[in-house]
PDB file with SEQRES, HELIX, SHEET and CRYST1 records, atoms N, CA, C and O in Angstrom:
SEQRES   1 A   79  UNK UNK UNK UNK UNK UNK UNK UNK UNK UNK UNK UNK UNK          
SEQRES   2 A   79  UNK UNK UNK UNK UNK UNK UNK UNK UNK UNK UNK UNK UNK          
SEQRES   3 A   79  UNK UNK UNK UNK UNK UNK UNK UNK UNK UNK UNK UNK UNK          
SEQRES   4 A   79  UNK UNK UNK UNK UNK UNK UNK UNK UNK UNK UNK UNK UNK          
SEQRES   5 A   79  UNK UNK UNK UNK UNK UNK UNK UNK UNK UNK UNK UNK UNK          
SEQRES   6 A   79  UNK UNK UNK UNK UNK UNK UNK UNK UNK UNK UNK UNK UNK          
SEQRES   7 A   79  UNK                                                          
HELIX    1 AA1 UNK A   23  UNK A   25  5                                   3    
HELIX    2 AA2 UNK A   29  UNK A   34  1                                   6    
HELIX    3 AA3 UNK A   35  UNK A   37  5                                   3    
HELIX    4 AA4 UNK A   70  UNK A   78  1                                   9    
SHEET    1 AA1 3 UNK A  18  UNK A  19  0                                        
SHEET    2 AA1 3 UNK A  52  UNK A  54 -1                                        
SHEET    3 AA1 3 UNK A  45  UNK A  47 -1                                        
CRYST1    1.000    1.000    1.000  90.00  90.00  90.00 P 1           1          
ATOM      1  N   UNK A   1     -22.879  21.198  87.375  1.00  0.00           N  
ATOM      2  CA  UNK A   1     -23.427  21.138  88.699  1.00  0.00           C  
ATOM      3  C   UNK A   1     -23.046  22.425  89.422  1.00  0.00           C  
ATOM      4  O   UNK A   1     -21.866  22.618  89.716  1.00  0.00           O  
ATOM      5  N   UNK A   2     -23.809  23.141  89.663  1.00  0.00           N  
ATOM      6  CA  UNK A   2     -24.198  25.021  90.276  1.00  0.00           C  
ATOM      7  C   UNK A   2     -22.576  25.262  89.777  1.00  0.00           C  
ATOM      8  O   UNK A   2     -21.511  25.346  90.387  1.00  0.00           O  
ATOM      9  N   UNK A   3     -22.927  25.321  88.502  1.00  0.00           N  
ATOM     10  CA  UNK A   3     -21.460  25.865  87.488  1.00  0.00           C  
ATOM     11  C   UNK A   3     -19.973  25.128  87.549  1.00  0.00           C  
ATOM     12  O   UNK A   3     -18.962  25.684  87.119  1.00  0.00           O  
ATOM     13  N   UNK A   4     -19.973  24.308  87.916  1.00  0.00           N  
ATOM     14  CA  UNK A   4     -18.813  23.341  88.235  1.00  0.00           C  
ATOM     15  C   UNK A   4     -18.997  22.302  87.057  1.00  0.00           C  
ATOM     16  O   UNK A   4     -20.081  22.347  86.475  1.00  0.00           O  
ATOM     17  N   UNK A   5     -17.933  21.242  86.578  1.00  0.00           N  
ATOM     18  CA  UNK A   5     -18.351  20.313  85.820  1.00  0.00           C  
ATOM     19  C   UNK A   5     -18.084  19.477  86.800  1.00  0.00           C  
ATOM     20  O   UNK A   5     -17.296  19.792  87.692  1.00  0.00           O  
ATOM     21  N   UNK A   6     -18.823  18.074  86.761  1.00  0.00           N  
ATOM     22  CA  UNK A   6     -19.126  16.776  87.513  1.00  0.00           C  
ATOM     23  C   UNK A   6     -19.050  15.618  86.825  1.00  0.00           C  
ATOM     24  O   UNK A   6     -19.970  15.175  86.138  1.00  0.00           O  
ATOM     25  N   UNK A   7     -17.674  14.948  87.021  1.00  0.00           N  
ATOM     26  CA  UNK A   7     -17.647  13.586  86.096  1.00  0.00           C  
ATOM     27  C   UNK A   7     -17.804  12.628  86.657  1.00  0.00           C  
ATOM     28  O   UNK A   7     -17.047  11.755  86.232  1.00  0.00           O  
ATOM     29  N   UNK A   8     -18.616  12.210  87.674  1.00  0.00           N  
ATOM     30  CA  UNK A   8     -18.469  11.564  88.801  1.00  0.00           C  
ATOM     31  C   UNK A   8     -20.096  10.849  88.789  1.00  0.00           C  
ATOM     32  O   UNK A   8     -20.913  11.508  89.432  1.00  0.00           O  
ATOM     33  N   UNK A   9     -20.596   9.661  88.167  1.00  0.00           N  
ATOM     34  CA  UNK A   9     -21.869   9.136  88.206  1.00  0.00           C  
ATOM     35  C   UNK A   9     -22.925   9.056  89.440  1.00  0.00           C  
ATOM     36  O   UNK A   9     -24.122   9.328  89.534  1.00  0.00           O  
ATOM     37  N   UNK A  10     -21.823   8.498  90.459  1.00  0.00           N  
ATOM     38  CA  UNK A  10     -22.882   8.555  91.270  1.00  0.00           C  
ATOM     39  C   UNK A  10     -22.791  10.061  92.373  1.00  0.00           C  
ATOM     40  O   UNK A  10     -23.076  10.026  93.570  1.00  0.00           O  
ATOM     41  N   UNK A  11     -22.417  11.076  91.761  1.00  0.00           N  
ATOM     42  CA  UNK A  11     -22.231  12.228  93.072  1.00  0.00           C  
ATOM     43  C   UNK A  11     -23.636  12.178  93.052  1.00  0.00           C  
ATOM     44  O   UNK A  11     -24.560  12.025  92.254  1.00  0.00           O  
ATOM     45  N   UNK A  12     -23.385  12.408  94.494  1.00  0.00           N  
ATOM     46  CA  UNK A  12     -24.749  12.858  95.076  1.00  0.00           C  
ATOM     47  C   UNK A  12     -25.274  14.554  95.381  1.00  0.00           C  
ATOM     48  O   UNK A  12     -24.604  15.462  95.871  1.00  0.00           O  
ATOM     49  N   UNK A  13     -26.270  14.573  95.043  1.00  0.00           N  
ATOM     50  CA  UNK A  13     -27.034  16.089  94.651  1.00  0.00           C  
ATOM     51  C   UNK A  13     -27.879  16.272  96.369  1.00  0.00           C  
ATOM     52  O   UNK A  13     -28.636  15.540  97.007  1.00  0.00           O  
ATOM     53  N   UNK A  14     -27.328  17.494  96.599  1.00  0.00           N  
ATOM     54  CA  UNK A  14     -28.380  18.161  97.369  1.00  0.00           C  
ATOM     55  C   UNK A  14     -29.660  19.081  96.885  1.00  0.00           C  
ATOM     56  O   UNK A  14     -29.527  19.665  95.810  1.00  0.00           O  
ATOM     57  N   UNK A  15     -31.051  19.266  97.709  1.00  0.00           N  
ATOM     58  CA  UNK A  15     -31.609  20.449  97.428  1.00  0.00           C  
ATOM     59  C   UNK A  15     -31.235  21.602  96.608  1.00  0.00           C  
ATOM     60  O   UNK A  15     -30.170  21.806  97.191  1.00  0.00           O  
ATOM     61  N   UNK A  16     -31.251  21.980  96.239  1.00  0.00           N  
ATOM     62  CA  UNK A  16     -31.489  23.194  95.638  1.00  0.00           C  
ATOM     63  C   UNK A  16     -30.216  23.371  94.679  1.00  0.00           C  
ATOM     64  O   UNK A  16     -29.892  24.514  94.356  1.00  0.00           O  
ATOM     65  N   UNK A  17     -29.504  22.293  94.228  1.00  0.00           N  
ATOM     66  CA  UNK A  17     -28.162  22.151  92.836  1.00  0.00           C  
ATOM     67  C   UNK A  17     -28.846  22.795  91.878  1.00  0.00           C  
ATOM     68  O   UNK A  17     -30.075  22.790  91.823  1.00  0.00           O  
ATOM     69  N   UNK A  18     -28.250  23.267  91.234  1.00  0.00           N  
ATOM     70  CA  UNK A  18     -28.434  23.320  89.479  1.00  0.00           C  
ATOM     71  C   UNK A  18     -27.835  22.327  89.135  1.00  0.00           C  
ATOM     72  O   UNK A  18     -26.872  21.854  89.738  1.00  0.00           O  
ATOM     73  N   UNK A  19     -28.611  21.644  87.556  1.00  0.00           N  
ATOM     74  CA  UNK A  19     -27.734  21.017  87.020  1.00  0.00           C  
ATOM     75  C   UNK A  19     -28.334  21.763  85.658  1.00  0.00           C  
ATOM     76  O   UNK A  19     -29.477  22.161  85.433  1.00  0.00           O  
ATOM     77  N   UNK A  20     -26.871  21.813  84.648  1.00  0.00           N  
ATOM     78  CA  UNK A  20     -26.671  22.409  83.515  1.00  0.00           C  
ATOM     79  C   UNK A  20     -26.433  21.458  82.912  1.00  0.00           C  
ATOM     80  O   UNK A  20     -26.173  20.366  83.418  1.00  0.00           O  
ATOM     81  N   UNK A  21     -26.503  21.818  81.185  1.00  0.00           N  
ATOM     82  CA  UNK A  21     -25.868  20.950  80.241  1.00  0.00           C  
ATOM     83  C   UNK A  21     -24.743  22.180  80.152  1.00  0.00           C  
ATOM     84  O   UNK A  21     -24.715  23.275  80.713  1.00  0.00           O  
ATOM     85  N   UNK A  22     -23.846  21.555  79.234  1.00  0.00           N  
ATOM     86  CA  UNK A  22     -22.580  22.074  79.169  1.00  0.00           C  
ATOM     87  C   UNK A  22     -22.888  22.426  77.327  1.00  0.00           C  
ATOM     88  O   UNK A  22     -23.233  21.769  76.345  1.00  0.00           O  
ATOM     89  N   UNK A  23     -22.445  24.143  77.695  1.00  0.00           N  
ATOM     90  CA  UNK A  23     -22.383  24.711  76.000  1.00  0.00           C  
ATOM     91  C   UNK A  23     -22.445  23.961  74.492  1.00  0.00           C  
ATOM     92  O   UNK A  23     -23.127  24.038  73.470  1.00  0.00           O  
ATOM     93  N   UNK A  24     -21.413  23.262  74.951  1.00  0.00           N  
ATOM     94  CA  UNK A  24     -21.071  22.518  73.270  1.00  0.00           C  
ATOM     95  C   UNK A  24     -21.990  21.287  73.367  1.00  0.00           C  
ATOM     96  O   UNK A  24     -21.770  20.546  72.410  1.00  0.00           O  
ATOM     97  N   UNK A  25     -23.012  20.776  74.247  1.00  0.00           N  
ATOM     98  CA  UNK A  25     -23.442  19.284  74.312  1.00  0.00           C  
ATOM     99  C   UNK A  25     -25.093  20.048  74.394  1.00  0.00           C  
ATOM    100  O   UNK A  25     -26.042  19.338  74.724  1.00  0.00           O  
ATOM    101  N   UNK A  26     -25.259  21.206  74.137  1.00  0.00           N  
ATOM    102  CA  UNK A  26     -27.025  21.807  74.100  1.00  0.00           C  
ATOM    103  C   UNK A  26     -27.072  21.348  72.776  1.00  0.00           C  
ATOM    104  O   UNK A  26     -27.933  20.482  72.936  1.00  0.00           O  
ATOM    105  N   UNK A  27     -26.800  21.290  71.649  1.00  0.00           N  
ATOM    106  CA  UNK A  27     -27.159  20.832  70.349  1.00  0.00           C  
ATOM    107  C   UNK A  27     -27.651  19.463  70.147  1.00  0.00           C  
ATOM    108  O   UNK A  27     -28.505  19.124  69.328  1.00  0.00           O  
ATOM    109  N   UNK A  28     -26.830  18.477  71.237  1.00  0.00           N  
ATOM    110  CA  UNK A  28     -26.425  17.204  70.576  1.00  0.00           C  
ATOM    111  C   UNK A  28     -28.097  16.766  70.456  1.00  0.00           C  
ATOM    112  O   UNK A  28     -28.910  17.568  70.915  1.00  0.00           O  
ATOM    113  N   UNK A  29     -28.564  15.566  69.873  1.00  0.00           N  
ATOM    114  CA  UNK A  29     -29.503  15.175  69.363  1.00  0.00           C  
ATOM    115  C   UNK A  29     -30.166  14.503  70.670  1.00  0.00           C  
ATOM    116  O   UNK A  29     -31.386  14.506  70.829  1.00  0.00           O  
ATOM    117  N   UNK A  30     -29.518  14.085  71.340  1.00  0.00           N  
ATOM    118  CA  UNK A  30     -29.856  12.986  72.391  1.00  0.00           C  
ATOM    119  C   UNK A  30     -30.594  14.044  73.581  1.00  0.00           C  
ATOM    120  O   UNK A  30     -31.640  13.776  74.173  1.00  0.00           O  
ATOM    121  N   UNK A  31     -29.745  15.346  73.773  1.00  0.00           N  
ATOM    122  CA  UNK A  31     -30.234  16.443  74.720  1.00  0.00           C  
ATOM    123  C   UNK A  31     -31.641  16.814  74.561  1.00  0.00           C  
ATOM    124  O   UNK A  31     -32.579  16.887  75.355  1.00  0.00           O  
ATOM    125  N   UNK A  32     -31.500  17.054  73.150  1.00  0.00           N  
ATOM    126  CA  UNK A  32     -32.603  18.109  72.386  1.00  0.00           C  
ATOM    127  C   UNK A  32     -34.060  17.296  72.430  1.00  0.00           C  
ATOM    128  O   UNK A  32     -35.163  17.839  72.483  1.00  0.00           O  
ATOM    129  N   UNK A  33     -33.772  15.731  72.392  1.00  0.00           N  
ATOM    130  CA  UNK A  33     -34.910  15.068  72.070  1.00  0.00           C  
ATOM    131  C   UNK A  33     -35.419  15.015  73.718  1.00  0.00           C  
ATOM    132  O   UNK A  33     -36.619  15.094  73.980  1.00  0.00           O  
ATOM    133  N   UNK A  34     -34.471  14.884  74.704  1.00  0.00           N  
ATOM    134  CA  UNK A  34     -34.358  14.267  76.026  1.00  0.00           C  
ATOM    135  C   UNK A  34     -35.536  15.540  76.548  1.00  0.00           C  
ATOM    136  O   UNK A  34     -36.678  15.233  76.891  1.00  0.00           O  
ATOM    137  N   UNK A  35     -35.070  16.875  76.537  1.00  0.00           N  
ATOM    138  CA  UNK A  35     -35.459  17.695  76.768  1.00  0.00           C  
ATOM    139  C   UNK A  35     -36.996  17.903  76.164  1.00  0.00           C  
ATOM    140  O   UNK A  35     -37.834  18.643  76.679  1.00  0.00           O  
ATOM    141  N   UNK A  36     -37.194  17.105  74.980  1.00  0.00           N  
ATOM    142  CA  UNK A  36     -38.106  17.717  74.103  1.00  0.00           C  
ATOM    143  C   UNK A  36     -39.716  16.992  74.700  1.00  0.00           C  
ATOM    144  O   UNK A  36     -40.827  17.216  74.221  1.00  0.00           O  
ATOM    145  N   UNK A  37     -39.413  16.190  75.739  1.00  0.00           N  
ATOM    146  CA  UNK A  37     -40.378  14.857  76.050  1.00  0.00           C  
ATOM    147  C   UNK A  37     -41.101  15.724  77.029  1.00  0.00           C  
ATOM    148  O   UNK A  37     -42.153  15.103  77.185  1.00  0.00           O  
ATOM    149  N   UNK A  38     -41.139  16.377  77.490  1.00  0.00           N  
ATOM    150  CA  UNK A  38     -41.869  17.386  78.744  1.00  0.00           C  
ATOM    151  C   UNK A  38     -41.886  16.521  79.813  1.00  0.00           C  
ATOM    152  O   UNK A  38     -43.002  16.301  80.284  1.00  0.00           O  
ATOM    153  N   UNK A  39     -40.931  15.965  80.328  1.00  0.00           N  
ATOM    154  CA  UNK A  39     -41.156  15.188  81.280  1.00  0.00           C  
ATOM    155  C   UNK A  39     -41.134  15.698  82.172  1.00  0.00           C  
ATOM    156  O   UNK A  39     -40.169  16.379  82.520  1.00  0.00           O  
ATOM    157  N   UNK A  40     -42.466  15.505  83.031  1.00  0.00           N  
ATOM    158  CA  UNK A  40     -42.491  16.513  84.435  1.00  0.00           C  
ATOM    159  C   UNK A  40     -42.163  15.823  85.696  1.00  0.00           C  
ATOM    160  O   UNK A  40     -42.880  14.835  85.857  1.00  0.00           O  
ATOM    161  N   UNK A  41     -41.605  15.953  86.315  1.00  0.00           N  
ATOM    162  CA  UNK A  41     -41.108  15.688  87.556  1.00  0.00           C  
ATOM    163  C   UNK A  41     -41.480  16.360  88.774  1.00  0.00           C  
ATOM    164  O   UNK A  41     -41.357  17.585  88.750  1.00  0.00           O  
ATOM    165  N   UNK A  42     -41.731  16.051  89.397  1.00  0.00           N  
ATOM    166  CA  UNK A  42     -42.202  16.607  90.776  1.00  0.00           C  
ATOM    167  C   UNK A  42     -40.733  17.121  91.719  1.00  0.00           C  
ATOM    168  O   UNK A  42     -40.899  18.006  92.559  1.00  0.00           O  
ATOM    169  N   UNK A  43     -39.663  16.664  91.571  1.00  0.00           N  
ATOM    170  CA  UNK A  43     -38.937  16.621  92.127  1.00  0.00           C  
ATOM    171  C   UNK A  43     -37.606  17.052  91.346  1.00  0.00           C  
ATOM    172  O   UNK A  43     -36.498  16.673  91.725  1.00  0.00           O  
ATOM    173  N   UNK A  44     -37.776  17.784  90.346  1.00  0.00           N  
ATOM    174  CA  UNK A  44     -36.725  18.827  89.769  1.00  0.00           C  
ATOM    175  C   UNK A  44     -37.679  19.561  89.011  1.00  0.00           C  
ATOM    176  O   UNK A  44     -38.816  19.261  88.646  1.00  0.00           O  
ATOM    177  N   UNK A  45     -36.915  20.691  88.830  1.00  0.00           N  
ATOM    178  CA  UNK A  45     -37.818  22.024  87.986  1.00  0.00           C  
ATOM    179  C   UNK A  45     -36.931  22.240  86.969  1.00  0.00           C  
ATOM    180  O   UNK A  45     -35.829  22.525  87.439  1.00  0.00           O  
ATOM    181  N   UNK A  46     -36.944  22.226  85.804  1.00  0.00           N  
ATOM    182  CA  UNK A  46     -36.522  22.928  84.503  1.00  0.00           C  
ATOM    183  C   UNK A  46     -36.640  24.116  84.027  1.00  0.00           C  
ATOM    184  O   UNK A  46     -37.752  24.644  84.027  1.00  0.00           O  
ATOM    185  N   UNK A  47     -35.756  24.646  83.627  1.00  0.00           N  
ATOM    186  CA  UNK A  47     -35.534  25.965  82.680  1.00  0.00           C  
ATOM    187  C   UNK A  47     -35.113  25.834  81.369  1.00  0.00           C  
ATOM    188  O   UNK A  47     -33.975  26.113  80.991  1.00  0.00           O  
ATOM    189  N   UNK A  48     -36.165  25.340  80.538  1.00  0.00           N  
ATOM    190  CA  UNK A  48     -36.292  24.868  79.390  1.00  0.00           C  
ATOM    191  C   UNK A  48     -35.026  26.483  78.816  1.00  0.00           C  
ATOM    192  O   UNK A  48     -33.904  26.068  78.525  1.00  0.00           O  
ATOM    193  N   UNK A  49     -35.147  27.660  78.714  1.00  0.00           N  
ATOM    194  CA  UNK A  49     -34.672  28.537  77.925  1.00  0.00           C  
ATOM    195  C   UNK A  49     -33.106  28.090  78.458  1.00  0.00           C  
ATOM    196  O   UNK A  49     -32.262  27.578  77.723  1.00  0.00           O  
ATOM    197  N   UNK A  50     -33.010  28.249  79.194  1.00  0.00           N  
ATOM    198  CA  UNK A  50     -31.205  27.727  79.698  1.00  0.00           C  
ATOM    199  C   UNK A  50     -30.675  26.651  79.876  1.00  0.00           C  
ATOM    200  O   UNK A  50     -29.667  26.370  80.525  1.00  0.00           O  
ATOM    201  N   UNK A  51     -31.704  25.708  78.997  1.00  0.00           N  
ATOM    202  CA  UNK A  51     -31.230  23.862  79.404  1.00  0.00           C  
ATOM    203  C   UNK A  51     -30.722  23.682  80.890  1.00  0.00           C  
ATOM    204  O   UNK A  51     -29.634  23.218  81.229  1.00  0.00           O  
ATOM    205  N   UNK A  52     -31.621  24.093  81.610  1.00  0.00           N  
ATOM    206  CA  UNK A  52     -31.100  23.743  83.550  1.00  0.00           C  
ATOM    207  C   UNK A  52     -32.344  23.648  83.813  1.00  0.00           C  
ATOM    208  O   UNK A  52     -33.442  24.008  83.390  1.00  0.00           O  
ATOM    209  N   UNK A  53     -31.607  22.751  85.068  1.00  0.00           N  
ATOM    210  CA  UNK A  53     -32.574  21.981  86.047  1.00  0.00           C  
ATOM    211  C   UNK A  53     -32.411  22.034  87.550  1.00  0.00           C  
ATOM    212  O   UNK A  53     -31.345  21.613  87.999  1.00  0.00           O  
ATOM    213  N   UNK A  54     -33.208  22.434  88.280  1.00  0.00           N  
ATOM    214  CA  UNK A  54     -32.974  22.635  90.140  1.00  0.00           C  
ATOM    215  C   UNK A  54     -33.493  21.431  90.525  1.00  0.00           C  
ATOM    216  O   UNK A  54     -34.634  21.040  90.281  1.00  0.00           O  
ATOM    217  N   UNK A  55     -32.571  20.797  91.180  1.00  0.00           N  
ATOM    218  CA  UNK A  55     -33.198  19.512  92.088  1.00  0.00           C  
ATOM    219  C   UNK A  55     -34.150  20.157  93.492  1.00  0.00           C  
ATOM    220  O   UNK A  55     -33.775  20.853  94.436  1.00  0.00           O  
ATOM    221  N   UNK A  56     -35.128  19.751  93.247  1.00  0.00           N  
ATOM    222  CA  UNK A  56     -35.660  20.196  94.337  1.00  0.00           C  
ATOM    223  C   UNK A  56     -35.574  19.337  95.660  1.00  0.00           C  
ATOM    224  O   UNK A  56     -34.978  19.661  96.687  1.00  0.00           O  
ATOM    225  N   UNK A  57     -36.402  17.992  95.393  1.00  0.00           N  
ATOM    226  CA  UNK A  57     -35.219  17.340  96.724  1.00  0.00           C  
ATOM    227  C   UNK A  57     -35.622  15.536  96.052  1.00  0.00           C  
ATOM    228  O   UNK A  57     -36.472  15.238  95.213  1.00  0.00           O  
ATOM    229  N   UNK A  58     -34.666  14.624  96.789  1.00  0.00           N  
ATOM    230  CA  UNK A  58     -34.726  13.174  96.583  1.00  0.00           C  
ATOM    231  C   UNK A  58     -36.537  12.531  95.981  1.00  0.00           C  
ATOM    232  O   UNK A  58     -37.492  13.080  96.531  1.00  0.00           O  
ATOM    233  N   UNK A  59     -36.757  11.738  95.210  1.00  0.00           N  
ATOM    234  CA  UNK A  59     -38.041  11.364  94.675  1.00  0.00           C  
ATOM    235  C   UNK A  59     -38.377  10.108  95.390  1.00  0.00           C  
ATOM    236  O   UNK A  59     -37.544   9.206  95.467  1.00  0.00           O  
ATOM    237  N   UNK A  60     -39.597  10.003  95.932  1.00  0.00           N  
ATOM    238  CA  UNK A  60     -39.669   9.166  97.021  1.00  0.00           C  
ATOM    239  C   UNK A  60     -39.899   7.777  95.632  1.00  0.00           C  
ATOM    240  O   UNK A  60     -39.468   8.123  94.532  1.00  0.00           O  
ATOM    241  N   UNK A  61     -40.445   6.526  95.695  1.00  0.00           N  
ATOM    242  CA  UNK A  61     -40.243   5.620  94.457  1.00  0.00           C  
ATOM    243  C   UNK A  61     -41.764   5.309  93.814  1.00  0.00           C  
ATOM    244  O   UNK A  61     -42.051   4.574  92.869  1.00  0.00           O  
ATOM    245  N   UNK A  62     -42.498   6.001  94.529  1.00  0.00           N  
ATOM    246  CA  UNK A  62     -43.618   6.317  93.879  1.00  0.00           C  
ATOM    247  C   UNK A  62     -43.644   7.237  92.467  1.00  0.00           C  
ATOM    248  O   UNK A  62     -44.321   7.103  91.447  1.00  0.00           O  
ATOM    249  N   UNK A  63     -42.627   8.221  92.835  1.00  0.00           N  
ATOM    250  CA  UNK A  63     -43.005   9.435  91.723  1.00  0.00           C  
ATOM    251  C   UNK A  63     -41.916   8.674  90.681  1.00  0.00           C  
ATOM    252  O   UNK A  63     -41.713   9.183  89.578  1.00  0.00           O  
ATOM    253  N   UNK A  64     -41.253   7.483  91.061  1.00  0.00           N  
ATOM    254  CA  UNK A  64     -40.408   7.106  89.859  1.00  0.00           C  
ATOM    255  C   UNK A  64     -41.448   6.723  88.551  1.00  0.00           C  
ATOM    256  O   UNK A  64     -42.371   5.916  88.668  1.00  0.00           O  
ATOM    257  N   UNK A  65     -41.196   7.290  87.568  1.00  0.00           N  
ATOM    258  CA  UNK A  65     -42.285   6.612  86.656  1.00  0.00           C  
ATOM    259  C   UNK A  65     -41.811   5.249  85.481  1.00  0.00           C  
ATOM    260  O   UNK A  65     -42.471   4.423  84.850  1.00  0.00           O  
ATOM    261  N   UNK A  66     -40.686   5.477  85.575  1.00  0.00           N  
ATOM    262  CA  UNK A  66     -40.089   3.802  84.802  1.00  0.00           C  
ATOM    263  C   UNK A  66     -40.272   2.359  85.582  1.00  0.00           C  
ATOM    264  O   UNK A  66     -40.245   2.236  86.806  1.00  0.00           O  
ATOM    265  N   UNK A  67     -40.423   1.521  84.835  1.00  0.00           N  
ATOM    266  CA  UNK A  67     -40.850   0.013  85.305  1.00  0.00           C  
ATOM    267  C   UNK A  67     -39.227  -0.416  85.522  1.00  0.00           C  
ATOM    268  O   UNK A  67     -38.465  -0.913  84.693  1.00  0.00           O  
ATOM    269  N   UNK A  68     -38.979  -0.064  86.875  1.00  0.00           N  
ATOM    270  CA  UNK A  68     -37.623  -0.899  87.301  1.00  0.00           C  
ATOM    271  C   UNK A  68     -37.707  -2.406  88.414  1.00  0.00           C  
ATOM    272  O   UNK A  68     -37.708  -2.148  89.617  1.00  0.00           O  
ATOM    273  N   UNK A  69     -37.746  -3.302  88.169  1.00  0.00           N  
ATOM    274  CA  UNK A  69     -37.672  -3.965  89.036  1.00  0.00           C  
ATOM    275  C   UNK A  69     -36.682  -4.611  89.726  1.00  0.00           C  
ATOM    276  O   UNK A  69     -35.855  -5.385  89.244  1.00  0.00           O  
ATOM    277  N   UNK A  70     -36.832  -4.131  91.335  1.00  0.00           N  
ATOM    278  CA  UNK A  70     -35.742  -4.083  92.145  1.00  0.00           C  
ATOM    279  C   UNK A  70     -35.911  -5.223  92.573  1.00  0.00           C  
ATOM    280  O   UNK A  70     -35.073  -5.304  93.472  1.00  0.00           O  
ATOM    281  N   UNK A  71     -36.401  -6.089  92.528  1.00  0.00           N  
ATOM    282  CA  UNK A  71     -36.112  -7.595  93.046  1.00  0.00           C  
ATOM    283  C   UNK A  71     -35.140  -8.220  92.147  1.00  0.00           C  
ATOM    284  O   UNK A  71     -34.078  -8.772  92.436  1.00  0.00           O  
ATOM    285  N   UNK A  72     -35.654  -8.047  91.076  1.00  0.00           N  
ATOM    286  CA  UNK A  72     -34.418  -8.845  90.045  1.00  0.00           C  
ATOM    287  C   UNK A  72     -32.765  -8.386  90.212  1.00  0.00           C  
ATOM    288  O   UNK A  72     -31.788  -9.120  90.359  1.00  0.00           O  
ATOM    289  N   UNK A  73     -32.828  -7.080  90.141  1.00  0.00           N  
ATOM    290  CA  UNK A  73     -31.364  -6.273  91.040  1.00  0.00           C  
ATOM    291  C   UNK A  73     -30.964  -7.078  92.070  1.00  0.00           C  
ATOM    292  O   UNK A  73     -29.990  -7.831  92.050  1.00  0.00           O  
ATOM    293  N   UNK A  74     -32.103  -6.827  93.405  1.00  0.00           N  
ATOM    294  CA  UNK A  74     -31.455  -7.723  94.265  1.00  0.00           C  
ATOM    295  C   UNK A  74     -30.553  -8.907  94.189  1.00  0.00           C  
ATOM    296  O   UNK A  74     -29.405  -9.155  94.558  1.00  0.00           O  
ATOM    297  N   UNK A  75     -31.786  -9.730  93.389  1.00  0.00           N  
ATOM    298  CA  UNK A  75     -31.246 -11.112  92.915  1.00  0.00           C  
ATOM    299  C   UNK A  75     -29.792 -11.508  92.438  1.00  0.00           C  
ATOM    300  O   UNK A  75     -28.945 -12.292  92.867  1.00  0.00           O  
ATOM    301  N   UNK A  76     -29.859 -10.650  91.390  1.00  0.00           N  
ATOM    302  CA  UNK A  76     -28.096 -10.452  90.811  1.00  0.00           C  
ATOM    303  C   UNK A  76     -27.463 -10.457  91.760  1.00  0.00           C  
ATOM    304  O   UNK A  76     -26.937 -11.529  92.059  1.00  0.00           O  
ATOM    305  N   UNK A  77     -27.251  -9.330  92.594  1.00  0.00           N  
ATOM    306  CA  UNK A  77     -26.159  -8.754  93.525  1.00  0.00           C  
ATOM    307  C   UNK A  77     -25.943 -10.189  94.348  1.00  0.00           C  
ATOM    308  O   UNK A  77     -24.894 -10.832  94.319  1.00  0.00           O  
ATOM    309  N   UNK A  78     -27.016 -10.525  95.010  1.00  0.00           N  
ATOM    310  CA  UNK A  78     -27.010 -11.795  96.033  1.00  0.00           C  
ATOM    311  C   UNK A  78     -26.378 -13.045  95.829  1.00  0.00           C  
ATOM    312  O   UNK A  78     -26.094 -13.807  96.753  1.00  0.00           O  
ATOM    313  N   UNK A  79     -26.104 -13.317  94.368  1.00  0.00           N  
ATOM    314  CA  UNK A  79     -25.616 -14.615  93.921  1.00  0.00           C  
ATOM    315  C   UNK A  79     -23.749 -14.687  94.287  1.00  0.00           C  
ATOM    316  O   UNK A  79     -23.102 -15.694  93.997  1.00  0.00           O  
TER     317      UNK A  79                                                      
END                                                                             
């Protein structure tokens, strides 16, 4: 995170962060494939040659493209 390491799940990202992979973890299989999906985002930009990514800013839940359903979340938490 803009050259720092970040072990921290939920930190929260401002505008314009980098986020990097870290040297020894560009190989791993899970990166390479992750990376390999062209997943475009409206709301971060990639630098495929340097495995980095600029957050550009928060994704409103429209541009989310996975089937999450937040009612069932709710539900859990509420019991």
């Amino acid at each position: 995170m803009n050259g720092e390491i970040v072990n921290i799940p939920s930190y929260l990202l401002k505008a314009g962060d980098e986020i990097a992979v870290r040297e020894k973890s560009k190989s791993l299989e899970v990166i390479t494939n992750s990376l390999a999906s062209k997943a475009n985002y409206e709301w971060l930009q990639f630098n495929d040659e340097k495995k980095t990514g600029t957050f550009i800013s928060a994704p409103e839940r429209i541009q989310i493209p996975e089937d999450i359903k937040e009612q069932l979340i709710v539900e859990l938490y509420s019991k």
